[in-house]
DRENTITI-124612 format. One record per residue (C-alpha): residue in one letter; x, y, z; residue number from 1. Coordinates in steps of 0.001 Angstrom, whole numbers, plus 500000, padded with zeros to 6 digits. Layout:
+------+--------+--------+--------+-----+
! type !      u !      v !      w ! seq !
+------+--------+--------+--------+-----+
!    A !      X !      Y !      Z ! NUM !
...
+------+--------+--------+--------+-----+
END
This chain:
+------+--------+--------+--------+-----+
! type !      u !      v !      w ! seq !
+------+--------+--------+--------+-----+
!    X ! 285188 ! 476789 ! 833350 !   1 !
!    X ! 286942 ! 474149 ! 831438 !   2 !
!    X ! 284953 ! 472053 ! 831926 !   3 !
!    X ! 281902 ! 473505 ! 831541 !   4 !
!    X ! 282803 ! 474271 ! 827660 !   5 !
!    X ! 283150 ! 470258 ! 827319 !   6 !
!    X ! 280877 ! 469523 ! 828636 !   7 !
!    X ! 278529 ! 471920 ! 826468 !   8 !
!    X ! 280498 ! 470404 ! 823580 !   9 !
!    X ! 279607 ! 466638 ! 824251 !  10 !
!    X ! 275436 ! 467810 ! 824030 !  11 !
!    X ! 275594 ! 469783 ! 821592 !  12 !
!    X ! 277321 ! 466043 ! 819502 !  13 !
!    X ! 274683 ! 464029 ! 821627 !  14 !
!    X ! 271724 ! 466142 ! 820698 !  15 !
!    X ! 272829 ! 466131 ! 816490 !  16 !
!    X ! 273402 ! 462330 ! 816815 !  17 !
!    X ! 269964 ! 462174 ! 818008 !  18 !
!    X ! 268601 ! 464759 ! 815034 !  19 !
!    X ! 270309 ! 462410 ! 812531 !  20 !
!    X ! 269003 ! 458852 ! 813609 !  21 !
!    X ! 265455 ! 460483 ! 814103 !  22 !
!    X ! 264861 ! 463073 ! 811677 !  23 !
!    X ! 262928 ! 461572 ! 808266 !  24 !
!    X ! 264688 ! 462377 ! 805036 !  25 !
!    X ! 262895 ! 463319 ! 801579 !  26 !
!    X ! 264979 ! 460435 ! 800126 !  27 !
!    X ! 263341 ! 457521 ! 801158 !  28 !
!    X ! 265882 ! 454114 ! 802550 !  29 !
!    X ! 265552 ! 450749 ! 800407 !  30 !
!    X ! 262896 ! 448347 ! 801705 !  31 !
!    X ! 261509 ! 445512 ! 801015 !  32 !
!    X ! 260112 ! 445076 ! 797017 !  33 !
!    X ! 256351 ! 443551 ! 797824 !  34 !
!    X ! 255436 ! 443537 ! 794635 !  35 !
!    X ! 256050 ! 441633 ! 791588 !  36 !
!    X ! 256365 ! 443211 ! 788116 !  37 !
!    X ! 255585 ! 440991 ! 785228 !  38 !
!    X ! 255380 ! 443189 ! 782053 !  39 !
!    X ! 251993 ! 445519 ! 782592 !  40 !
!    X ! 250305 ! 443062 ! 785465 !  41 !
!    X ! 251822 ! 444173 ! 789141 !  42 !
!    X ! 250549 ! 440928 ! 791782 !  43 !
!    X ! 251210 ! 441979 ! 795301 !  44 !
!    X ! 252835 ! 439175 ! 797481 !  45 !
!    X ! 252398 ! 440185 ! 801035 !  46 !
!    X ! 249075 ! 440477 ! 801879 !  47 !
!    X ! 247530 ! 442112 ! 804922 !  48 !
!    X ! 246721 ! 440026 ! 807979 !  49 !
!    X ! 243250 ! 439973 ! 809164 !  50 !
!    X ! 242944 ! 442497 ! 812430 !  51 !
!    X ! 239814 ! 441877 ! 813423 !  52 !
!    X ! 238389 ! 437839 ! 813638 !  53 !
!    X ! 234777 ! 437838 ! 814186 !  54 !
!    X ! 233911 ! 436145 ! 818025 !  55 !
!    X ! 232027 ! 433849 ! 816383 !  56 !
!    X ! 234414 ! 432322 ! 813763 !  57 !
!    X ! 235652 ! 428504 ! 814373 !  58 !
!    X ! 238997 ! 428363 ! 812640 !  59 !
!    X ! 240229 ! 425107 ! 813623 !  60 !
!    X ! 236349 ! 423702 ! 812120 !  61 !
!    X ! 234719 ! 425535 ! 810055 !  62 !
!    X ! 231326 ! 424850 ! 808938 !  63 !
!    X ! 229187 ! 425946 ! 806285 !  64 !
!    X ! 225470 ! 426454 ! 807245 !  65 !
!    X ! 222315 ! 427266 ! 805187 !  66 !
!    X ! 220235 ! 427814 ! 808586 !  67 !
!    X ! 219946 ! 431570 ! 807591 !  68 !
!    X ! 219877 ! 431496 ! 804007 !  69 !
!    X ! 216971 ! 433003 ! 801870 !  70 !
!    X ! 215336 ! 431427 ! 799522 !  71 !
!    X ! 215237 ! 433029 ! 795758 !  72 !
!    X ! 212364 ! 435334 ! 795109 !  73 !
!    X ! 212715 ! 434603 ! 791124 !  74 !
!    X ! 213283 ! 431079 ! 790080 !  75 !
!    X ! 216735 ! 429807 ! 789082 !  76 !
!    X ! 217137 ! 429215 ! 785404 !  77 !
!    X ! 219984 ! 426913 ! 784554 !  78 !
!    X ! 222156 ! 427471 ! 781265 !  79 !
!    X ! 220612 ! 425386 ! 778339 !  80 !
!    X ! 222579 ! 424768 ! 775478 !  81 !
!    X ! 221259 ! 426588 ! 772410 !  82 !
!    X ! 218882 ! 424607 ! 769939 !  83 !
!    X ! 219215 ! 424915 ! 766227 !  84 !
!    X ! 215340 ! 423317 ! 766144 !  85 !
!    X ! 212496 ! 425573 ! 765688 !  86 !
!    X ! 209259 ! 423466 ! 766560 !  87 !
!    X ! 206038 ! 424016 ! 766856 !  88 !
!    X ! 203233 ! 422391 ! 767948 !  89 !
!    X ! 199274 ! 423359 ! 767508 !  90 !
!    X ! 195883 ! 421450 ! 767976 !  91 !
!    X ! 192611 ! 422967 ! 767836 !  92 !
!    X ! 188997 ! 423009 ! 767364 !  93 !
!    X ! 186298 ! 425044 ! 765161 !  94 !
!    X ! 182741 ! 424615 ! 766436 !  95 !
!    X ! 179601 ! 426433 ! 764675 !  96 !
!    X ! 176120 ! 426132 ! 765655 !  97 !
!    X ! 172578 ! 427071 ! 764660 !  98 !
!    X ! 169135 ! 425538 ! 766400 !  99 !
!    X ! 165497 ! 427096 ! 766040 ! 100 !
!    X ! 162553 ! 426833 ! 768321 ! 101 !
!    X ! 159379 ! 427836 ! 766414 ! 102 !
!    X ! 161391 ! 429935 ! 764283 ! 103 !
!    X ! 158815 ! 431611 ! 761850 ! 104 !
!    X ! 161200 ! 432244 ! 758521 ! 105 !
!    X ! 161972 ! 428640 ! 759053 ! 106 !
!    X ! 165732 ! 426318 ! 759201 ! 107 !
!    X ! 167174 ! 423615 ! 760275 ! 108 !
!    X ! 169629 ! 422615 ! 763580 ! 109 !
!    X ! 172958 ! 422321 ! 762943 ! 110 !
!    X ! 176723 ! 421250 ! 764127 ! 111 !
!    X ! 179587 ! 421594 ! 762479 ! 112 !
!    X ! 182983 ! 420653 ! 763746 ! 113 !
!    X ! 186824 ! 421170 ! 762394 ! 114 !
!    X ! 189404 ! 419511 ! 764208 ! 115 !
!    X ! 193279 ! 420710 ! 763062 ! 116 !
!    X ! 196627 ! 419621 ! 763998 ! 117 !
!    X ! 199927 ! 421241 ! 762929 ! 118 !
!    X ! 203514 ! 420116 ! 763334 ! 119 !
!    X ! 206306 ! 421555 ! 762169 ! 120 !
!    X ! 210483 ! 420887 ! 762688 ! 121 !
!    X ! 212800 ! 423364 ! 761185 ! 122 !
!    X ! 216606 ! 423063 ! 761725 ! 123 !
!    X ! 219062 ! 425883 ! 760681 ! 124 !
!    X ! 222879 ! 425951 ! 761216 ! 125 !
!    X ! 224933 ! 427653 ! 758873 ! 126 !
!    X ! 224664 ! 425953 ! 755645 ! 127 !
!    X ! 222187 ! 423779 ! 756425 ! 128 !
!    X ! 218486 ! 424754 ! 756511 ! 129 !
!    X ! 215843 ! 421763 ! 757017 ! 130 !
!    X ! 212048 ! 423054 ! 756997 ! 131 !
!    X ! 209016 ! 420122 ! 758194 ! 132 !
!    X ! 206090 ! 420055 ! 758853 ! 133 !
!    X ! 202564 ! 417894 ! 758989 ! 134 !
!    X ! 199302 ! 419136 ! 758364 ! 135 !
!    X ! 195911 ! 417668 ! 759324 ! 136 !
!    X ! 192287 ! 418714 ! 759216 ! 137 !
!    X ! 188922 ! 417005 ! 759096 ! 138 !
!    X ! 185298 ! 418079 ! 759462 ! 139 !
!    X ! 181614 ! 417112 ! 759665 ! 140 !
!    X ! 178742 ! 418657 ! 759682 ! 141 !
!    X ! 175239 ! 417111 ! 760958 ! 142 !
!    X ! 172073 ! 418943 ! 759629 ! 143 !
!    X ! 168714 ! 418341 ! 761081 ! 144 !
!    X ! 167301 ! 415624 ! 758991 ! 145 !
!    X ! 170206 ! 414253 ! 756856 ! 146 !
!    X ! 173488 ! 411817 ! 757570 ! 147 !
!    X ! 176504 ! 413552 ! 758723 ! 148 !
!    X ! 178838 ! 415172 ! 755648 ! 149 !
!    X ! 182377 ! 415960 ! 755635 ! 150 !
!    X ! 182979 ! 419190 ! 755219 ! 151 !
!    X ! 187263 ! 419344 ! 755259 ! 152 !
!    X ! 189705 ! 416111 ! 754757 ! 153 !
!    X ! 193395 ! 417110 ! 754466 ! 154 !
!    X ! 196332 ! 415465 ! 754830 ! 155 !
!    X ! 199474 ! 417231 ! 754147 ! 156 !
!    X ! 203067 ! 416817 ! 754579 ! 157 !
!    X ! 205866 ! 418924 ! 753082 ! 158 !
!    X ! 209858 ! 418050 ! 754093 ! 159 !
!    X ! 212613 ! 420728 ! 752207 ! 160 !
!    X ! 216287 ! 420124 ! 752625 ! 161 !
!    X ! 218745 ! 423108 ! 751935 ! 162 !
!    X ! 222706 ! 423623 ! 751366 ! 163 !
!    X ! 224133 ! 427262 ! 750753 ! 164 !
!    X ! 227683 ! 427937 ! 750125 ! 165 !
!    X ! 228363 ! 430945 ! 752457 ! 166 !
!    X ! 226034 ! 432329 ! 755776 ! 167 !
!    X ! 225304 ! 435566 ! 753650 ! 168 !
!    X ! 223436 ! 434463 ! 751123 ! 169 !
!    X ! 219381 ! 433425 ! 750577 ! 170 !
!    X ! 219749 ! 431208 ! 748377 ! 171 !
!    X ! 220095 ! 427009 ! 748784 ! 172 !
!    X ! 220515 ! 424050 ! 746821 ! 173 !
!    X ! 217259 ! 422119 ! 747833 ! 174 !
!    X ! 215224 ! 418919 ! 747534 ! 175 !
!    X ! 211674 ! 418472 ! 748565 ! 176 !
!    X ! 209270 ! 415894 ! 749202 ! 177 !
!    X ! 205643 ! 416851 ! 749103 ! 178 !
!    X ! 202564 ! 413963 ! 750296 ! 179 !
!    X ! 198863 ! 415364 ! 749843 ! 180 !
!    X ! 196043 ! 412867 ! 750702 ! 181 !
!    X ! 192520 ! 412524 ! 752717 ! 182 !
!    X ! 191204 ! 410280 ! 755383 ! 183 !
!    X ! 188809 ! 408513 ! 754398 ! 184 !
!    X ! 185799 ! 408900 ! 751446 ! 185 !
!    X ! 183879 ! 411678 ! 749475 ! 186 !
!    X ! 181015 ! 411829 ! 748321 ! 187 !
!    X ! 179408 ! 414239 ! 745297 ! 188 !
!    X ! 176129 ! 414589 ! 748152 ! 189 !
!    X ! 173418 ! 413708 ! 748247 ! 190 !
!    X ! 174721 ! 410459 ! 746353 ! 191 !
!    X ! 176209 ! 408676 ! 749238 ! 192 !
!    X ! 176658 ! 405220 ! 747574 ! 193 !
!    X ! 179202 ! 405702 ! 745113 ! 194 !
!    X ! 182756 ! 407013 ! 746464 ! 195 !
!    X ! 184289 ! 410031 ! 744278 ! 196 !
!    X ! 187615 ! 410293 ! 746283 ! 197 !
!    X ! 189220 ! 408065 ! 749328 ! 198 !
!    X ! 192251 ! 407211 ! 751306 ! 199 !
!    X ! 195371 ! 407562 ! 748659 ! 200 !
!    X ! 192519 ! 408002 ! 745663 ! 201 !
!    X ! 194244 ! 410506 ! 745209 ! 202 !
!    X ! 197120 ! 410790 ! 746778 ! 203 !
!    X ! 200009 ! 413077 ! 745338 ! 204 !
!    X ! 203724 ! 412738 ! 745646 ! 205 !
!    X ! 206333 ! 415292 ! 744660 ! 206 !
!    X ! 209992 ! 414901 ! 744766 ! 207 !
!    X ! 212408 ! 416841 ! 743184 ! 208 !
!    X ! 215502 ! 419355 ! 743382 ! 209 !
!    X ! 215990 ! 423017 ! 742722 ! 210 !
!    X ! 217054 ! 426598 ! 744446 ! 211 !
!    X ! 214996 ! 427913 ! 747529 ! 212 !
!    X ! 214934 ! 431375 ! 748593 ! 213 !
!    X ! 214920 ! 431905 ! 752289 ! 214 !
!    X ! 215552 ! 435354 ! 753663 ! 215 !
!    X ! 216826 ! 435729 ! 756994 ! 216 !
!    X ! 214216 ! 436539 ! 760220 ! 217 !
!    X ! 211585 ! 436249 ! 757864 ! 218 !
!    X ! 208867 ! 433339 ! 757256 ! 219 !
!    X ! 209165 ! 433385 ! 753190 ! 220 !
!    X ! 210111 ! 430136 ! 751399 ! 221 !
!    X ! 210345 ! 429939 ! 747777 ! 222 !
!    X ! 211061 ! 427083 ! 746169 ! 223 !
!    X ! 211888 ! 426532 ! 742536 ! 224 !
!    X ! 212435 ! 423342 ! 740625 ! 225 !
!    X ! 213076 ! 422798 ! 736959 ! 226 !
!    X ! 213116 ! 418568 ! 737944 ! 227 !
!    X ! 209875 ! 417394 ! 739689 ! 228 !
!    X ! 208587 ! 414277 ! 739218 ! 229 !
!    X ! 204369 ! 413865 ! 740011 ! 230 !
!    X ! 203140 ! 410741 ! 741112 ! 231 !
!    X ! 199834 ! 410328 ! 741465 ! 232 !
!    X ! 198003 ! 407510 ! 742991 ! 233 !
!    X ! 194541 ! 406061 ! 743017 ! 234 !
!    X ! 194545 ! 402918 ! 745309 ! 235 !
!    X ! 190681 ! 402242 ! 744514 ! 236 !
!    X ! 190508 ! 399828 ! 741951 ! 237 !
!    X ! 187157 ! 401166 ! 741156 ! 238 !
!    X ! 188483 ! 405183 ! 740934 ! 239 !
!    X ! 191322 ! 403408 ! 738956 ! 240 !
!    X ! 189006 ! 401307 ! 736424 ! 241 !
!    X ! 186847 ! 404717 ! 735864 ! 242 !
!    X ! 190380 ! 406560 ! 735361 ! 243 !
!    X ! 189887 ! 409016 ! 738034 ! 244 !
!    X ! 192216 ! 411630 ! 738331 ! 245 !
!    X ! 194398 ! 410913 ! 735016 ! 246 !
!    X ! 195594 ! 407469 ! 735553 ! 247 !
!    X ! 195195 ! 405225 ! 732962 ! 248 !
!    X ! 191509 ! 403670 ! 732633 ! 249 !
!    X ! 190511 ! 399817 ! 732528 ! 250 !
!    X ! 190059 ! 398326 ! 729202 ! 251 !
!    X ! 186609 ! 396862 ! 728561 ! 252 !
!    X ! 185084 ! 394977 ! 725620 ! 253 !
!    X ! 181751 ! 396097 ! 724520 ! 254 !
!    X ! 179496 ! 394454 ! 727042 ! 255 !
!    X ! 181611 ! 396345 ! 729641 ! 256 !
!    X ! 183790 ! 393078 ! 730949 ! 257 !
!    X ! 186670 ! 394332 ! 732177 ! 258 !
!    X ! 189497 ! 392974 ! 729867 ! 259 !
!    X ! 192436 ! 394944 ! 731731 ! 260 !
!    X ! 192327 ! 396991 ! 735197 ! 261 !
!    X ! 193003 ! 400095 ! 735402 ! 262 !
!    X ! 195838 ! 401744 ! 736280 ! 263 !
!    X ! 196830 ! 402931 ! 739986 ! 264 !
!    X ! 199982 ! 405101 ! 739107 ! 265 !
!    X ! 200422 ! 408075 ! 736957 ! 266 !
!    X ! 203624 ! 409284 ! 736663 ! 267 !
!    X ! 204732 ! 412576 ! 735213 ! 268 !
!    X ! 207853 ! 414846 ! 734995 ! 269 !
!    X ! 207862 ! 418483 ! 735166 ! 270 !
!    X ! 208580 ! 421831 ! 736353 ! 271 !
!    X ! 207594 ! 423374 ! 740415 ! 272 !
!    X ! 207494 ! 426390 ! 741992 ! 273 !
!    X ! 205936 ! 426508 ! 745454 ! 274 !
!    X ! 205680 ! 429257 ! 747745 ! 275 !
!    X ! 204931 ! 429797 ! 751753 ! 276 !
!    X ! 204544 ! 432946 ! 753538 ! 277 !
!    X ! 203500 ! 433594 ! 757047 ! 278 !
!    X ! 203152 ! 437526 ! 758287 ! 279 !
!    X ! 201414 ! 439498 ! 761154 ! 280 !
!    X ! 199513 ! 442461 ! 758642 ! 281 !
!    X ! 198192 ! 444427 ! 761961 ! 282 !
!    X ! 198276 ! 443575 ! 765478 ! 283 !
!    X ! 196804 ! 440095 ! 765911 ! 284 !
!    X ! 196157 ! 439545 ! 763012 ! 285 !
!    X ! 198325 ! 436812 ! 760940 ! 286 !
!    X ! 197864 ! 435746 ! 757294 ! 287 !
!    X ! 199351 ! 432514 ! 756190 ! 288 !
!    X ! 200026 ! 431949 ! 752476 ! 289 !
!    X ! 200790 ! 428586 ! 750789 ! 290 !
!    X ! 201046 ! 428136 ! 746657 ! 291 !
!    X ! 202110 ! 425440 ! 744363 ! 292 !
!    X ! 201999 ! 425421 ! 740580 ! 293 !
!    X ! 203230 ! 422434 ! 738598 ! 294 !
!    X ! 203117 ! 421171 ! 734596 ! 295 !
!    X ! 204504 ! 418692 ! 733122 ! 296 !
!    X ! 207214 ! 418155 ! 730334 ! 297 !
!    X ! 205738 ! 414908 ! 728317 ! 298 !
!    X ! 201881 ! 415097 ! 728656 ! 299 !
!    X ! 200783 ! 418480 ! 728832 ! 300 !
!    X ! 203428 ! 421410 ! 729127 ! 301 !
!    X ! 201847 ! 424873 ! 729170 ! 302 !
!    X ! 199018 ! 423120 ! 731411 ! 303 !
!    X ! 199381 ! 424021 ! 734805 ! 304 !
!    X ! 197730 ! 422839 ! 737886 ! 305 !
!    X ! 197043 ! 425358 ! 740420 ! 306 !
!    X ! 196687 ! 424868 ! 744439 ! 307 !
!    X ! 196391 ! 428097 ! 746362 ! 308 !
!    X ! 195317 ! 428447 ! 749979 ! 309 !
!    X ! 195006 ! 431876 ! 751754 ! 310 !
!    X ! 194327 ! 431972 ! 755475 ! 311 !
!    X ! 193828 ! 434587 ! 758083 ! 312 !
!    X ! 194009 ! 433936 ! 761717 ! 313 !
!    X ! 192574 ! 436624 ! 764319 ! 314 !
!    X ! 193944 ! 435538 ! 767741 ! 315 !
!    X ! 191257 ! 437195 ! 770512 ! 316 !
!    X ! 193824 ! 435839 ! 773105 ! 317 !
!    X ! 195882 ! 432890 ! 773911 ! 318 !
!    X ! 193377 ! 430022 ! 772973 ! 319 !
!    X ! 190630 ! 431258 ! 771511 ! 320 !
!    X ! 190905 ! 431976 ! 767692 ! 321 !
!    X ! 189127 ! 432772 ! 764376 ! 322 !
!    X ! 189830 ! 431634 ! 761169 ! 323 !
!    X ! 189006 ! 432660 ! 757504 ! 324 !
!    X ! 190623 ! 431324 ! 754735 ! 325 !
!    X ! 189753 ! 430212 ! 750994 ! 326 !
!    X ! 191243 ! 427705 ! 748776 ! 327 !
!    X ! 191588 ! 427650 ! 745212 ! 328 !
!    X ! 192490 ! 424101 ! 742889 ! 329 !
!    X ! 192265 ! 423573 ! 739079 ! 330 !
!    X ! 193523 ! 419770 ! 737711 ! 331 !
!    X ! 192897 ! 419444 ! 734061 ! 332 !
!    X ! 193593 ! 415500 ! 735486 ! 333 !
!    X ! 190475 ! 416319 ! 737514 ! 334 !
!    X ! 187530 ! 415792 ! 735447 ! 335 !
!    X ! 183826 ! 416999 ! 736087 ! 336 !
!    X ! 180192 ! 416604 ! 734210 ! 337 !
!    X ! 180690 ! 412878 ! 733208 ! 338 !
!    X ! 178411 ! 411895 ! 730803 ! 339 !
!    X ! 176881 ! 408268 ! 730939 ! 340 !
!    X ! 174456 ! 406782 ! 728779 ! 341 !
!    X ! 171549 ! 403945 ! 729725 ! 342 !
!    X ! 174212 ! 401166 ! 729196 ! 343 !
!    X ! 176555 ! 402537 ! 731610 ! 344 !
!    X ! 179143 ! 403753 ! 728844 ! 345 !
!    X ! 180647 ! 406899 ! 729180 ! 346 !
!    X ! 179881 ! 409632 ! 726220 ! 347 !
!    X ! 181815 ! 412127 ! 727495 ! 348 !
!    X ! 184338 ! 412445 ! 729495 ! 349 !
!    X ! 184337 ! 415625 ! 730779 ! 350 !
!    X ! 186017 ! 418743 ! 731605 ! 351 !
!    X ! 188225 ! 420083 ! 734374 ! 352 !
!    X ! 186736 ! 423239 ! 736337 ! 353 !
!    X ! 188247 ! 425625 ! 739241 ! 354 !
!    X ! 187785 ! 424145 ! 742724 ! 355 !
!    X ! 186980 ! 426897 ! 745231 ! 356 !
!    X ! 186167 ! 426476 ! 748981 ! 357 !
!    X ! 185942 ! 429234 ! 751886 ! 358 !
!    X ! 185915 ! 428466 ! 755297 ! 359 !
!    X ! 185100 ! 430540 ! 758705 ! 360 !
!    X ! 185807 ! 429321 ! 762091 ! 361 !
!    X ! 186121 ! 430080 ! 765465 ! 362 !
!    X ! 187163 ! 428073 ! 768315 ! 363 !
!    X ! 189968 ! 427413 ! 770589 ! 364 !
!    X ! 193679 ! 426235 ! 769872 ! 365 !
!    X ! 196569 ! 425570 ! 772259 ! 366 !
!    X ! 199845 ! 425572 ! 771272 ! 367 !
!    X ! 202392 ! 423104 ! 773069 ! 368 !
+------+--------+--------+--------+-----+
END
């Protein structure tokens, strides 16, 4: 019986050893930290072993193979570095026809062409604003029965460099260069003998500082200069002996000998304001404004020449557009209705009138 009781005594020890080794405790036992704790970032350092290796993975040499690789349904575009350059680039061509075949109200065949080329460079960055760009247009017409005419010479080029103190502002310290000129001679039709215009005859140069206003996202320039000097020249010594376009005439004695050529230079000083301004007014349709006024300090102050072109462009689609546009010019340097007696001497010299011209075009352009 003794024995019995110890023996019931040694289990019952054995069986709440066992309990006590086994049984799981609310308080967990200290383990092994396997993290890190570096102020609010926690970066585990024991990582979990891969239990499952693919059959087909070579560990001891793996290669890298494109056998199974798609190609790209969209086309990869790289990063480009941003450009501060605005350019554009824009050639074109204006044809208009008429031709009659026993036409009873009667007329005459005709072609006329316009070719046009525009370039322009603008850089902005912060302070800096520089605004380029290069104009050129020419045109003939050929009628049935005549010599070809011109019916549009231009060359124009306009540079305008800007400094502003802060990037809120719209307003720049500026200098600009304007160069107007033509190709090649003009004629007062149908007198085809006796050039009234050529290549630089005239050709004008501007250059002078001021203030531009240039408001952001928008394509308004206004320019304002209280210190412009004009030059203009007249490279024909002919246009220049006549005293075409204000320079200073030859002198001549009374049997008309020339005693002293005329002048190719005119200089003057004065004040400019010139104004661009490109918008979309409806849906295709853009107009493009462009307008200089200019008079001068010493000669004439109070006299102001006028050049204002006004163009609208209707785009039917991506190369084939129309063009109307007018242009206005007065020059009281610009003189008209010469008089000229039998002996060749001038009476009177004239007066200056308002130039107008209107164009309509349609053709194709492509812009690169």
């Amino acid at each position: 019986m003794h024995f019995n009781k110890t023996k019931l005594v040694l289990g019952a020890v054995l069986f709440f050893l066992s309990v006590t080794a086994f049984a799981q405790d609310s308080i967990p036992t200290n383990q092994e930290i396997d993290t890190v704790i570096v102020d609010t970032i926690v970066i585990r350092t024991i990582q979990n072993r891969i239990k499952n290796i693919p059959r087909g993975a070579n560990l001891t040499n793996p290669v890298v193979s494109f056998k199974k690789t798609k190609p790209l349904k969209n086309k990869f575009h790289s990063f480009r570095i941003p450009s501060f350059w605005d350019i554009e680039n824009k050639i074109g061509l204006n044809l208009n026809e008429v031709a009659f075949i026993n036409w009873n109200a009667g007329g005459d065949n005709a072609v006329s062409g316009l070719a046009y080329s525009k370039f322009v460079r603008n850089y902005k960055f912060r302070y800096i604003q520089w605004n380029s760009d290069l104009e050129m247009r020419y045109g003939l017409n050929a009628q049935e029965g005549r010599k070809l005419r011109k019916t549009e010479d231009v060359i124009r080029f306009s540079s305008t460099f800007g400094y502003r103190k802060d990037t809120i502002t719209n307003w720049y310290y500026s200098v600009k260069t304007n160069f107007n000129t033509q190709f090649n001679d003009g004629f007062k039709y149908p007198n085809t003998e006796n050039p009234i215009s050529t290549f630089m005859a005239p050709g004008y140069l501007f250059i002078g500082g001021g203030a531009s206003y240039i408001p952001e996202g928008k394509k308004f320039n206004l320019y304002i200069s209280p210190l412009t000097q004009k030059a203009t020249f007249v490279l024909d010594q002919d246009l220049a002996n006549a005293g075409a376009f204000g320079v200073e005439k030859a002198v001549k004695d009374t049997d008309g000998t020339i005693l002293e050529e005329g002048k190719n230079v005119y200089i003057e000083l004065g004040f400019l304001v010139t104004n661009t301004w490109e918008k979309e007014i409806m849906k295709n349709v853009i107009m493009n404004h462009r307008l200089s006024l200019y008079t001068d300090y010493l000669q004439s102050f109070g006299n102001i020449d006028v050049d204002w072109e006004l163009n609208f462009k209707l785009i039917v689609n991506k190369y084939i557009k129309t063009n109307i546009g007018t242009q206005v010019i007065f020059d009281d340097d610009i003189l008209f209705d010469e008089v000229v007696d039998a002996n060749g001497v001038v009476t009177t010299n004239g007066i200056p009138k308002i130039q107008f011209k209107q164009i309509l075009g349609i053709g194709i352009a492509f812009d690169f």
